[in-house]
VEXPAPA-929247 format. One line per field, with one value per residue (C-alpha): residue in one letter; residue number from 0; x, y, z. Coordinates in nm, 2 decimals. Each point is the difference from the previous one (the first is absolute). Example, Ala and Ser with C-alpha at 12.3 -4.5 7.8 and 13.67 -1.06 7.14 Angstrom:
// residues 2
residuo = c(a s)
num = c(0 1)
x = c(1.23 0.14)
y = c(-0.45 0.34)
z = c(0.78 -0.07)
//
This chain:
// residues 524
residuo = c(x x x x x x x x x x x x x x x x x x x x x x x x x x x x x x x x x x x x x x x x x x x x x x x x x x x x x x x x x x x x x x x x x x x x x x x x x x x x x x x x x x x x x x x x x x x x x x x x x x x x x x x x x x x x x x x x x x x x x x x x x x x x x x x x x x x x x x x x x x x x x x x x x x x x x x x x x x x x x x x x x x x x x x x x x x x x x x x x x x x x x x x x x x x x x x x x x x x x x x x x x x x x x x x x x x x x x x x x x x x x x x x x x x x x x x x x x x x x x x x x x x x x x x x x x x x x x x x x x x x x x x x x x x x x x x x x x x x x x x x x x x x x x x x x x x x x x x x x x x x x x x x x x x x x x x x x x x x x x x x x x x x x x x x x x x x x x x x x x x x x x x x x x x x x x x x x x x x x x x x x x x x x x x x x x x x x x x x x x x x x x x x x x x x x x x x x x x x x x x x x x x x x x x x x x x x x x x x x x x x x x x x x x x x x x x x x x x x x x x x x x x x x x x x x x x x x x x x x x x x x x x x x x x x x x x x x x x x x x x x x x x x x x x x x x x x x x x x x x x x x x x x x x x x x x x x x x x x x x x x x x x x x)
num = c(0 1 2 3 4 5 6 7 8 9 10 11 12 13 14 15 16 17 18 19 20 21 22 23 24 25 26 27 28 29 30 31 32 33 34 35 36 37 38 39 40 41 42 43 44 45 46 47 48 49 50 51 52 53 54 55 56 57 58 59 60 61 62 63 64 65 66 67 68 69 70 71 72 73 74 75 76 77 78 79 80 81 82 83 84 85 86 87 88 89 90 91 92 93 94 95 96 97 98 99 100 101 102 103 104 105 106 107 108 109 110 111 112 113 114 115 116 117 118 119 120 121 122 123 124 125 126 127 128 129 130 131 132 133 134 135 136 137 138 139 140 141 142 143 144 145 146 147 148 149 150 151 152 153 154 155 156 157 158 159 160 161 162 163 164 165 166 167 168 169 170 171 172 173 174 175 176 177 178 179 180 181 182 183 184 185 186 187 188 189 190 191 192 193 194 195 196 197 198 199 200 201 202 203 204 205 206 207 208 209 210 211 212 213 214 215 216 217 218 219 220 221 222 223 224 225 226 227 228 229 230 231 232 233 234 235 236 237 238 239 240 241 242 243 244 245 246 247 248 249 250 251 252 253 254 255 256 257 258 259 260 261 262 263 264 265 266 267 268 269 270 271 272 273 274 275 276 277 278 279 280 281 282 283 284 285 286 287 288 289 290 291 292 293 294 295 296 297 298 299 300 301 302 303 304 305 306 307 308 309 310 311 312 313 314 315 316 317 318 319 320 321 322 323 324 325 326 327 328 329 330 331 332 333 334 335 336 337 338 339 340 341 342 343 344 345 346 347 348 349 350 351 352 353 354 355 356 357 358 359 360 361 362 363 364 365 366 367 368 369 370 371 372 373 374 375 376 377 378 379 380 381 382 383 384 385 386 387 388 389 390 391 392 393 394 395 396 397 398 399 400 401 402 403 404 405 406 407 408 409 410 411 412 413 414 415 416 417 418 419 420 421 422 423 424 425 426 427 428 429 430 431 432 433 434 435 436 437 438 439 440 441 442 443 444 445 446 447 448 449 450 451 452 453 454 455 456 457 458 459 460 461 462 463 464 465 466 467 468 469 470 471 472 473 474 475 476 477 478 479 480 481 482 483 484 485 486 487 488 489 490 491 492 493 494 495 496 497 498 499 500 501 502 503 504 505 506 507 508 509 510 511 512 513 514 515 516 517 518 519 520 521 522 523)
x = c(-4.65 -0.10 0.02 0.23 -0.08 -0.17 -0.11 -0.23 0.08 -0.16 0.02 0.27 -0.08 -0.37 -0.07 0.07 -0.29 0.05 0.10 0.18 0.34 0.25 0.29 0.05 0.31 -0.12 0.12 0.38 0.14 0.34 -0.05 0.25 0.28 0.30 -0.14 -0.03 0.37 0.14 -0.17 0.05 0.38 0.03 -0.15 0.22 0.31 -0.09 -0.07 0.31 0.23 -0.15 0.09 0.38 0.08 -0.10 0.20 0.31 -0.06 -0.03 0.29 0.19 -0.11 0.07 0.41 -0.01 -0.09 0.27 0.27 -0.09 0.04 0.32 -0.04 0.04 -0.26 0.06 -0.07 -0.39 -0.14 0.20 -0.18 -0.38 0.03 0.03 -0.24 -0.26 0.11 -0.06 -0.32 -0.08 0.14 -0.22 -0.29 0.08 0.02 -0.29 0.13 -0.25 0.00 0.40 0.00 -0.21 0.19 0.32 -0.13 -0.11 0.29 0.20 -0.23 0.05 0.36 0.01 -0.22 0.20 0.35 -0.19 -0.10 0.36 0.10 -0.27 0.17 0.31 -0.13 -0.13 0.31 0.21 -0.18 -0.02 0.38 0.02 -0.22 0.21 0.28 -0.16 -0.10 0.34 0.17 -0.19 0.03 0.39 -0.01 -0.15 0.25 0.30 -0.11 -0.05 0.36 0.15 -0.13 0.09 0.37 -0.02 -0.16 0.25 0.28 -0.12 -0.08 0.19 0.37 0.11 -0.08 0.35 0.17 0.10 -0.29 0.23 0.02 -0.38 -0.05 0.25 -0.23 -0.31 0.14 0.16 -0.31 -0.19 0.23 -0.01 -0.38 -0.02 0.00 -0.23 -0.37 -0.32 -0.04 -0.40 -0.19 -0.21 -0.40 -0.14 -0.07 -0.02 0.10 0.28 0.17 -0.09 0.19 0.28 0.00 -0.05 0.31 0.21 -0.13 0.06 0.42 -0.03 -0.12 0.27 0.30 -0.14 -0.03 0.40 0.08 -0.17 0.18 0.35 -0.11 -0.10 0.35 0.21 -0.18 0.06 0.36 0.05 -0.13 0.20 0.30 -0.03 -0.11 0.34 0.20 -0.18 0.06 0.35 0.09 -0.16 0.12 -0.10 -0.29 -0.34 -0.15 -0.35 -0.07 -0.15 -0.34 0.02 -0.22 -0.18 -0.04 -0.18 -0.24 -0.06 -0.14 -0.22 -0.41 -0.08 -0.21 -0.29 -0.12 0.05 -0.30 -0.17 -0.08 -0.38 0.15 0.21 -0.31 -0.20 0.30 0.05 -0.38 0.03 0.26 -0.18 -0.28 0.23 0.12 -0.28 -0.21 0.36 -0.07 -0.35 0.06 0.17 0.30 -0.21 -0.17 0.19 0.27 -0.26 -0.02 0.37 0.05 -0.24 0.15 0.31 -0.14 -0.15 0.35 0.13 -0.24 0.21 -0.29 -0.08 -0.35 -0.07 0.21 -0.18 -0.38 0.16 0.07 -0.32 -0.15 0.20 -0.01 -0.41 0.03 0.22 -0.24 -0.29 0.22 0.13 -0.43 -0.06 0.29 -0.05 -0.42 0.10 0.25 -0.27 -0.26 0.27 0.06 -0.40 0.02 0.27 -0.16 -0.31 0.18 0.17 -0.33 -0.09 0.31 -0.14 -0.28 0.27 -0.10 -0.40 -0.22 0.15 0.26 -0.20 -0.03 0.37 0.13 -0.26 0.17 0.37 -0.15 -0.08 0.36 0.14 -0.20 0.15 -0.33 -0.20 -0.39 -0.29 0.12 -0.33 -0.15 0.31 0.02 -0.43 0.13 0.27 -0.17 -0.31 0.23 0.20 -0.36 -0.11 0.35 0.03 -0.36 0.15 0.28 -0.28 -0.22 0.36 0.12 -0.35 0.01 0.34 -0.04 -0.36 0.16 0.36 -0.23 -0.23 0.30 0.15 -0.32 0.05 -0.29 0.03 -0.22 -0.14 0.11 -0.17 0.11 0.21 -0.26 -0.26 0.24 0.09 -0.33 -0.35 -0.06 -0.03 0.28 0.01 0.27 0.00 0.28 0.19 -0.19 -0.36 -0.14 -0.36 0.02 0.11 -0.05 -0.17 0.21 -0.18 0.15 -0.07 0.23 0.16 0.04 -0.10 -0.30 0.04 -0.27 0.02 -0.21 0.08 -0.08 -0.07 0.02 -0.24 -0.25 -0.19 -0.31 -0.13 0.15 0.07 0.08 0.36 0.06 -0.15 0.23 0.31 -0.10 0.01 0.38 0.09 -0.11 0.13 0.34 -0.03 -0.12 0.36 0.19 -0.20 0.11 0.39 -0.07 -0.09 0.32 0.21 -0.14 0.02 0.36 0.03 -0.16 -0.37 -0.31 -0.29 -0.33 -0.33 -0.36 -0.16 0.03 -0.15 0.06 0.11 -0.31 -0.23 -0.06 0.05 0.33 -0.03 -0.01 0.14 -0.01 0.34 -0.09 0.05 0.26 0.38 0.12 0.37 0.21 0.34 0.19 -0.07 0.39 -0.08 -0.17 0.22 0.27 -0.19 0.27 -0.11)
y = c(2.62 -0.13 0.27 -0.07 -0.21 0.07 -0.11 0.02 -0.04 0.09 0.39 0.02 0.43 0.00 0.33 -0.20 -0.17 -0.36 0.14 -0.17 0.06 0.05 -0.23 -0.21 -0.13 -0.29 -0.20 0.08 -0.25 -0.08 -0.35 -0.09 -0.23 0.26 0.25 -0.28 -0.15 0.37 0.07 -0.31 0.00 0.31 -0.12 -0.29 0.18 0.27 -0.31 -0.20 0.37 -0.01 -0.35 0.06 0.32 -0.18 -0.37 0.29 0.11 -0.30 -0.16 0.35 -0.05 -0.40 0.07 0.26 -0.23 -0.24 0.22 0.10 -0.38 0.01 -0.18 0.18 -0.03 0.02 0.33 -0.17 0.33 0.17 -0.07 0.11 0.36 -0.09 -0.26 0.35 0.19 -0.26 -0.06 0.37 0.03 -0.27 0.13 0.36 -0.17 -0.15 -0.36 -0.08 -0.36 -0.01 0.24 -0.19 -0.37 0.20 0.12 -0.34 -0.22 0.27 -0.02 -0.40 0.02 0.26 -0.19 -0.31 0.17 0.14 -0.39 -0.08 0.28 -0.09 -0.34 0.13 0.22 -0.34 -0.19 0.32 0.03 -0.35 0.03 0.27 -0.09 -0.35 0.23 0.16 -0.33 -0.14 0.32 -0.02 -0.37 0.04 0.28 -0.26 -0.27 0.26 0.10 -0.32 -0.09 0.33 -0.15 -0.37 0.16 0.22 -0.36 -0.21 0.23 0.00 -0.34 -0.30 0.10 -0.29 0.02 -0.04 0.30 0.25 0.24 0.29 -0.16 -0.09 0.40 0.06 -0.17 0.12 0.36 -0.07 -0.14 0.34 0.22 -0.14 -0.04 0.37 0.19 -0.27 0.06 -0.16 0.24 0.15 -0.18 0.27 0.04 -0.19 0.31 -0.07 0.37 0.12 0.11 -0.32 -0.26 0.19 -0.03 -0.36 -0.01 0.22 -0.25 -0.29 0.12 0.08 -0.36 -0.15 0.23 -0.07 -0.41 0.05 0.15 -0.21 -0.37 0.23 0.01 -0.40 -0.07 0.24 -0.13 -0.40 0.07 0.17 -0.28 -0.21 0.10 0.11 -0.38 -0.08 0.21 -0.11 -0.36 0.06 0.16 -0.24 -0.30 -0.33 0.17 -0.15 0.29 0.04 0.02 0.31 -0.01 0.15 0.30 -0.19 -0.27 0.16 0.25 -0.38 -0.10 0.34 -0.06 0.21 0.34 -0.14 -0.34 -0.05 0.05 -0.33 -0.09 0.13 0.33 0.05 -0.02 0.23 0.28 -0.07 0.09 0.28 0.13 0.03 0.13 0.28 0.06 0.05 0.22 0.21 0.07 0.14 0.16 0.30 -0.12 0.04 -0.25 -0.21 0.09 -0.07 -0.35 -0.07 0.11 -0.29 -0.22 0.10 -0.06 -0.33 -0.12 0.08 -0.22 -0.27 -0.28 -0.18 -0.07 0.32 0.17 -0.22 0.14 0.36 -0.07 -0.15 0.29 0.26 -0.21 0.02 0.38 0.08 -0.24 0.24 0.31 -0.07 -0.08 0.29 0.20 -0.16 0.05 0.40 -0.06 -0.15 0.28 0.29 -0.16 0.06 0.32 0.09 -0.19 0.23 0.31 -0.10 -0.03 0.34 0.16 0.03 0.24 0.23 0.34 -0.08 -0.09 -0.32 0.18 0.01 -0.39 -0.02 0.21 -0.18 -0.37 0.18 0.09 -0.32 -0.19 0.24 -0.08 -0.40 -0.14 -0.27 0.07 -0.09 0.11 -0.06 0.38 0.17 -0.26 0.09 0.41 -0.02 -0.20 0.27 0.27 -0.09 -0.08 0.35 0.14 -0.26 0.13 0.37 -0.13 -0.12 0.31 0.22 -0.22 0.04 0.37 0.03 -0.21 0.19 0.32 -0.05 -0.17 0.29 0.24 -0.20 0.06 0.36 0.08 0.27 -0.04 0.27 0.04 -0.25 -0.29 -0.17 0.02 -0.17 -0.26 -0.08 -0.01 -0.05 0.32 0.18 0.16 0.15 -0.05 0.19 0.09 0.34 0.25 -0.15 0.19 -0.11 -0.34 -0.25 -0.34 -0.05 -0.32 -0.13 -0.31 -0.21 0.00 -0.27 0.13 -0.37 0.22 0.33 0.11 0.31 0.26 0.23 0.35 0.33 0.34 0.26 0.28 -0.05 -0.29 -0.06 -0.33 0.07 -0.29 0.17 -0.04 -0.37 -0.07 0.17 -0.22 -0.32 0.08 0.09 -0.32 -0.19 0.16 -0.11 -0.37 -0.02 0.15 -0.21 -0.34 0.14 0.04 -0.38 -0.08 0.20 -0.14 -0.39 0.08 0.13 -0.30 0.14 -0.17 0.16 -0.09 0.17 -0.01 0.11 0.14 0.26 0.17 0.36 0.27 -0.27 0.21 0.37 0.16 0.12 0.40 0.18 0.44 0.14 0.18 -0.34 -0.10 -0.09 0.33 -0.14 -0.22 -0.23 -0.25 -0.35 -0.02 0.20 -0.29 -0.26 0.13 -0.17 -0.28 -0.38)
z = c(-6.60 0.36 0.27 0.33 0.26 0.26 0.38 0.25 0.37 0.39 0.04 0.20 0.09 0.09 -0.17 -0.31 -0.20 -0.10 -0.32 -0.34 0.07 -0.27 0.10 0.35 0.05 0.28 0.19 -0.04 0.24 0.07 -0.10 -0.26 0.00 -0.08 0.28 0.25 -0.05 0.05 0.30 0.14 -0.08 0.15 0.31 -0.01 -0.04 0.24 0.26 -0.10 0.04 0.38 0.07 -0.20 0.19 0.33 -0.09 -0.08 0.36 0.17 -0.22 0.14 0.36 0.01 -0.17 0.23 0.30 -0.13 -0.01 0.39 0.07 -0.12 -0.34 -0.33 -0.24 -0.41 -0.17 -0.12 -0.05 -0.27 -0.27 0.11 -0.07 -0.34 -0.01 0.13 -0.27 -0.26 0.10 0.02 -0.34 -0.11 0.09 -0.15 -0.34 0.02 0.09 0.33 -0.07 0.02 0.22 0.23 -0.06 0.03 0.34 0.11 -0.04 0.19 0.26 0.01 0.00 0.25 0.24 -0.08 0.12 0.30 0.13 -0.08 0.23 0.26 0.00 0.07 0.27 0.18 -0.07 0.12 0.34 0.06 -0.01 0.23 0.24 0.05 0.01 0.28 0.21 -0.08 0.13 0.33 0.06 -0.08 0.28 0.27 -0.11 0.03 0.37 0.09 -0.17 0.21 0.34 -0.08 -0.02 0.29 0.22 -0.18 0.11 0.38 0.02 -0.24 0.14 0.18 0.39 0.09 -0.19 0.22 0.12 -0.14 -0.37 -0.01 0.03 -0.22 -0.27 0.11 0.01 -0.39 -0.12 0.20 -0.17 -0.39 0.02 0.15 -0.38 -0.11 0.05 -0.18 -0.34 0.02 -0.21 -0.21 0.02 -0.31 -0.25 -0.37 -0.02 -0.23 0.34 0.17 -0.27 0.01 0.40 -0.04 -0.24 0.26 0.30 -0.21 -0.03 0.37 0.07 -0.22 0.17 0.36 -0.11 -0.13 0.33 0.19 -0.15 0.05 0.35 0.03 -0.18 0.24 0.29 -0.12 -0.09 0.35 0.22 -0.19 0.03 0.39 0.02 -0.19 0.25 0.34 -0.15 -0.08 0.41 0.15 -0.19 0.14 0.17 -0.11 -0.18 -0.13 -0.35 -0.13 -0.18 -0.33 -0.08 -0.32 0.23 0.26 -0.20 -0.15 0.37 0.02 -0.09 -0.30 0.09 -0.14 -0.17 -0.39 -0.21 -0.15 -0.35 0.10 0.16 -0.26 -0.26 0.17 0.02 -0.38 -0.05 0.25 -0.17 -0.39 0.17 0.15 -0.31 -0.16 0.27 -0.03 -0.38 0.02 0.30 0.21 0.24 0.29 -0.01 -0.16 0.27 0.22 -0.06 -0.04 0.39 0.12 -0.25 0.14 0.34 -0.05 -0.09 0.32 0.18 0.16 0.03 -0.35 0.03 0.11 -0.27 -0.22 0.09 -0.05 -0.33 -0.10 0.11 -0.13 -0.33 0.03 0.05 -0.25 -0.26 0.11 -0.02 -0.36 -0.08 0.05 -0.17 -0.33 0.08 0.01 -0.27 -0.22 0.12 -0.05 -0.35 -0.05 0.08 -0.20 -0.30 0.03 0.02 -0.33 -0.18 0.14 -0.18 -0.34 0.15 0.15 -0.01 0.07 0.27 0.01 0.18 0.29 0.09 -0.09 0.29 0.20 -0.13 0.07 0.33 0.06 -0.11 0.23 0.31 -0.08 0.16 -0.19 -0.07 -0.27 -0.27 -0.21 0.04 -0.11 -0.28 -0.08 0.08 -0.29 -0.25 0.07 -0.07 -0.28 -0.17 0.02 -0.13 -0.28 -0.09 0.04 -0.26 -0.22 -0.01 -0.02 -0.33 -0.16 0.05 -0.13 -0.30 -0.08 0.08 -0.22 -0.31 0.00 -0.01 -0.28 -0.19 0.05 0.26 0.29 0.28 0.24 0.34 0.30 -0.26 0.28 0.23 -0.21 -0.10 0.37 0.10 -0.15 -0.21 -0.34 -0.20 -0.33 -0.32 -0.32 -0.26 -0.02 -0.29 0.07 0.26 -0.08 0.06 0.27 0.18 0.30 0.20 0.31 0.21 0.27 0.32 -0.15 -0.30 -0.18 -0.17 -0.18 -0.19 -0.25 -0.17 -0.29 0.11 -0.19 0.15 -0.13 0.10 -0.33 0.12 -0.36 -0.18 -0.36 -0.31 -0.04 0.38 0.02 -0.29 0.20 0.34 -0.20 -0.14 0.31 0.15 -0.24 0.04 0.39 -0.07 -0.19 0.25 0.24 -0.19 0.01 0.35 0.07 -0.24 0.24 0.36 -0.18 -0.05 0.37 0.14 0.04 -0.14 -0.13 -0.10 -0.14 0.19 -0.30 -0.34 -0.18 -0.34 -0.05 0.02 0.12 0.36 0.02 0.12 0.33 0.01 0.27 0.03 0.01 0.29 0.16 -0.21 0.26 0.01 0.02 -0.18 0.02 -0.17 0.06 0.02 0.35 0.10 -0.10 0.26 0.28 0.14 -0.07)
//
């Protein structure tokens, strides 16, 4: 029958002739279909876990922010801690593919609810911060209301009362407007604390309003009826008629002139854009802007009032710009350290703290060397991950064939370097295993140990069996790394006996030995 196959390939130890080598199992590349899909679901899930716990955290934070606004939010996180454990169960049985698509979907929906919220957010401060305004222009209007009835009091009594009953009104009208004072008008916070001060300021505002029409009716209802008696005593007398109070705040100039249609755009524009700066950003400055807003509406001449608003609408364009630039460029960031999750536990560590580093600081740069600093990173681990899952699967198959190895065998499989493998009860023969760094070429070697030089018929005969015993193992071998994703392929064939075996004294012979299964419980 033919003998084994055999190959030739480079040296790969110098000391070693360019020999006919027993068995080479070349080129074992991770190159095949089923080993691809599992590492690249892996990666996929461990990327989509990243970007799920961080939608759950942003989802957590934006309800949070909600409820600190004042508005409750529905319970949209309950069911994504079992959504996790599905997917982790998923992958535990060998189901990446549903795992992954499981993963996904969750992802989409959570990142869905999140705009949802983010839209609420806008719509929720955009309420509050007319709130605010309204509050603060109600506040003018009431003190100018106050001092309307404190001027109307002093000065619409008829001229010919008596001097005593004109003070007797100005010193009732003094008296009821006394308690009465303009309610504070809270700093615009979009704080928990500073919505509930609004609210309380608002119920102020509407108590010191209620107080303050009591006072206008008292007051009307007063002058009237001291009109009615000084008419009735001094009957036939021409007597003045009193001016009523609605009448005469009627006569009084407004504080300031009444927006137009183009005014009244531009504070509707002003207004989203507030909104919107309020959601991406810290109160400050969104407060910031509210207290020139505020301040522009204060401004008595129109025109003028006008400019201000264009401005402050032109700012607050630029301001938002940039926001959602930083938004975008945060979003980037957070994108890159997601991809740099499945390495966790490597060097790819390192540019990941740099990249959290960086979100923290908040300020926008290039983000193309990070981007060429990852991608060179993860290259050399996912080679790492190759060169680990060759070992393994060479390693376990070798094991399941019932070979030991001697000790250094780790070493030599990490790195370019020999090993050797034989089976328990055959101390006079082994296998020589050399591999590249890469470990896509091992070449072997059949080996006998012996102090005896001479070659006889019944020990040629013996080498042969032997080899042919190791070409069978050696095509079991291929059968196993085929069915763990690994390719292999010959450089040459040679038959059994055709080249001497290689004879090595047993003074120089590994003087230690340990299972292969030692070996095996390197991590992956």
């Amino acid at each position: 029958m033919s003998g084994p196959k055999c190959v030739v390939v480079m040296p790969l130890a110098p000391a070693l002739p360019l020999v006919p080598i027993l068995l080479v199992a070349a080129a074992a590349t991770v190159g095949t279909m089923a080993l691809v899909n599992l590492t690249s679901a892996y990666l996929e899930r461990r990327k989509l876990e990243a970007r799920f716990r961080r939608n759950k955290d942003d989802l957590a934070s934006i309800t949070a922010r909600l409820r600190s606004l004042g508005e409750e939010s529905d319970a949209l996180q309950e069911n994504l801690d079992e959504l996790s454990r599905k997917a982790d169960a998923l992958m535990q049985q060998g189901q990446c593919e549903q795992a992954v698509a499981l993963l996904a979907s969750s992802v989409a929906a959570v990142d869905h609810q999140r705009r949802l919220l983010e839209a609420r957010i806008v719509h929720r401060i955009g309420d509050l911060q007319r709130r605010f305004l309204a509050l603060s222009t109600r506040g003018t209007e009431f003190a100018a209301a106050r001092q309307h009835i404190e001027s109307f009091a002093r000065t619409a009594t008829p001229s010919d009362w008596p001097a005593a009953e004109r003070e007797r009104i100005a010193a009732l009208c003094r008296a009821a407007l006394a308690p009465i004072t303009v309610p504070a008008a809270p700093a615009a916070d979009l704080s928990e604390t500073g919505a509930l001060h609004l609210s309380e300021a608002e119920e102020q505002m509407v108590s010191a309003e209620r107080e303050l029409e009591k006072v206008r009716q008292t007051l009307s209802a007063e002058i009237n009826r001291t009109q009615s008696r000084l008419m009735a005593d001094r009957l036939g007398i021409n007597a003045a008629r009193t001016t009523t109070l609605a009448d005469w705040l009627a006569a009084q100039p407004p504080a300031t002139a009444p927006p137009s249609p183009a005014e009244s755009g531009i504070l509707k524009k002003l207004d989203a854009l507030l909104a919107q700066i309020g959601a991406l950003q810290d109160t400050a400055g969104w407060a910031e802007l509210m207290r020139r807003a505020d301040a522009v509406r204060a401004e008595t001449d129109a025109p003028r009032r006008r400019r201000l608003y264009e401005s402050l609408v032109l700012e607050s364009g630029q301001r938002l710009k940039q926001l959602r630039a930083t938004q975008a460029w945060l979003a980037e960031v957070d994108t890159l350290i997601e991809e740099s999750e499945p390495y966790s536990g490597t060097a790819v560590d390192t540019v990941a703290a740099g990249l959290r580093d960086l979100h923290r600081a908040g300020r926008p740069e290039d983000l193309t060397p990070w981007r060429e600093r990852l991608a060179s990173a993860q290259q050399r681990e996912l080679a790492r991950l190759e060169h680990e899952r060759k070992r393994h699967a060479i390693l376990e198959s070798l094991a399941e064939l019932g070979y030991e190895t001697s000790e250094g065998m780790e070493t030599a499989l990490a790195q370019a370097g020999k090993l050797v493998i034989r089976k328990p009860g055959d101390p006079d023969y082994a296998v020589e295993v050399v591999s590249d760094a890469s470990l896509s070429m091992v070449q072997t070697t059949m080996v006998r140990y012996t102090d005896a030089p001479e070659m006889t018929e019944q020990q040629r005969r013996r080498d042969c069996e032997r080899e042919e015993e190791w070409c069978a193992d050696h095509a079991r071998l291929r059968d196993r790394l085929a069915k763990q994703g690994l390719a292999t392929s010959f450089k040459l064939k040679l038959p059994s006996g055709e080249h001497p075996v290689k004879v090595v004294r047993q003074d120089q012979r590994t003087a230690t030995r340990a299972p292969a299964k030692r070996a095996l419980q390197r991590p992956t």
